[in-house]
N, C-alpha and C positions, 0 to 999 in steps of 0.2 A: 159529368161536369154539371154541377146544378146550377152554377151563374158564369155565364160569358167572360165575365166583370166582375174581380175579386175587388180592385184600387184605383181609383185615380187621383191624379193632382192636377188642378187650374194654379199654371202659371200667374204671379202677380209680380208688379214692377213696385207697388206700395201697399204690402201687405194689411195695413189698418183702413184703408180706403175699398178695398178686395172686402174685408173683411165685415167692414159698414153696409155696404151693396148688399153684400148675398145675406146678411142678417134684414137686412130691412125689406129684400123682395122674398124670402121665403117663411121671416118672423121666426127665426131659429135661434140662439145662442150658441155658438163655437167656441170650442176647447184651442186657448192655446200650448203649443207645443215648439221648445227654440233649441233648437243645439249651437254650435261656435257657428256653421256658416250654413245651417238651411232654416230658415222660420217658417212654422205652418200653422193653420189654423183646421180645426175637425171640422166637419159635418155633423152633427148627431149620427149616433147609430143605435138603435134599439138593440141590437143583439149583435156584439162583435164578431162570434165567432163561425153565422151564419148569414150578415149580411152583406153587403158590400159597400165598402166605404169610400171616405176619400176626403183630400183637404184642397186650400190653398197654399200656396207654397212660394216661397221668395229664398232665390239664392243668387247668385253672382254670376249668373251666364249659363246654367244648364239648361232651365225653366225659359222658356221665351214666348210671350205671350202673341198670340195671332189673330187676327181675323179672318183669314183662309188656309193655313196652311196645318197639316195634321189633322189628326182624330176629332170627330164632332160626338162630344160624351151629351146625353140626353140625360137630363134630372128629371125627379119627382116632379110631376104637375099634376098629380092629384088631388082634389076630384076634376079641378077643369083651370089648364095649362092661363086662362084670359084672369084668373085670380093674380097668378105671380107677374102677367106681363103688365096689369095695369096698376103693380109697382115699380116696375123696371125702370120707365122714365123720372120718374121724381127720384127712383135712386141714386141716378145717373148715367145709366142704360142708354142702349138703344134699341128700338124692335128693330128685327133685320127681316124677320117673315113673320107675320102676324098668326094669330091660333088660323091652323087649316086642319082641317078633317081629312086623314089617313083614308079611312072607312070608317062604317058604322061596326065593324068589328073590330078594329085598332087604333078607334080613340082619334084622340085629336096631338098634333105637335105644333112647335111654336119653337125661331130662332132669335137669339139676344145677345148684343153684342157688351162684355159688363164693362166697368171701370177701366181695365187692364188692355181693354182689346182684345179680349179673346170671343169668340164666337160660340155658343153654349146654347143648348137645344132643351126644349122640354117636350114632356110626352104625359098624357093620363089615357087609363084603361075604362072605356067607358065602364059608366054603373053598372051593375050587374054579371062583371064580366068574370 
């Protein structure tokens, strides 16, 4: 298995406000993608068929977005997690756990609560790692 983590989807209750958030705290552009009753928006992915991806996603009761409950997915906070959190509030965030240091061998993480209510984690691998 070379990744944990093929896919995920953050649940959103308004996918264009979901969508402003994480474009504004990570400075990304997302792909949209819409069928009759699930709307999603990409992630960038540099290389489909060996990364791992993942979108937001808006549908009519599958997707339920939380602040405790279920899986906490950790995103890119490379080179250092305090770049994306001290956009988080102006985007409309909330910090939930401020950057704290893992170890000096596993970097630092950081918890945010986005738009939707969901709780969403970041992680960077210190330099040289």
């Amino acid at each position: 298995m070379e990744n944990a983590i093929s896919w995920f989807e953050i649940p959103t209750n308004d996918i264009h406000r979901a969508q402003n958030f994480y474009e504004a705290v990570f400075k990304i552009k997302m792909t949209s993608l819409e069928f009759p009753n699930i709307k999603m928006r990409m992630f960038p992915l540099d290389d489909p068929m060996n990364g791992v991806g993942g979108t937001l996603v808006k549908t009519d009761g599958f997707h339920i977005p939380s602040a405790t409950d279920g899986p906490l997915v950790y995103l890119n906070g490379n080179p250092d997690v305090q770049e994306f959190l001290d956009r988080v509030e102006p985007a409309g965030g909330k910090i939930q756990v401020p950057k704290t240091q893992i170890s000096p061998e596993y970097g630092d993480m950081a918890v945010f609560i986005d738009t939707e209510g969901n709780r969403i984690a970041l992680h960077n691998v210190p330099a040289g790692m």
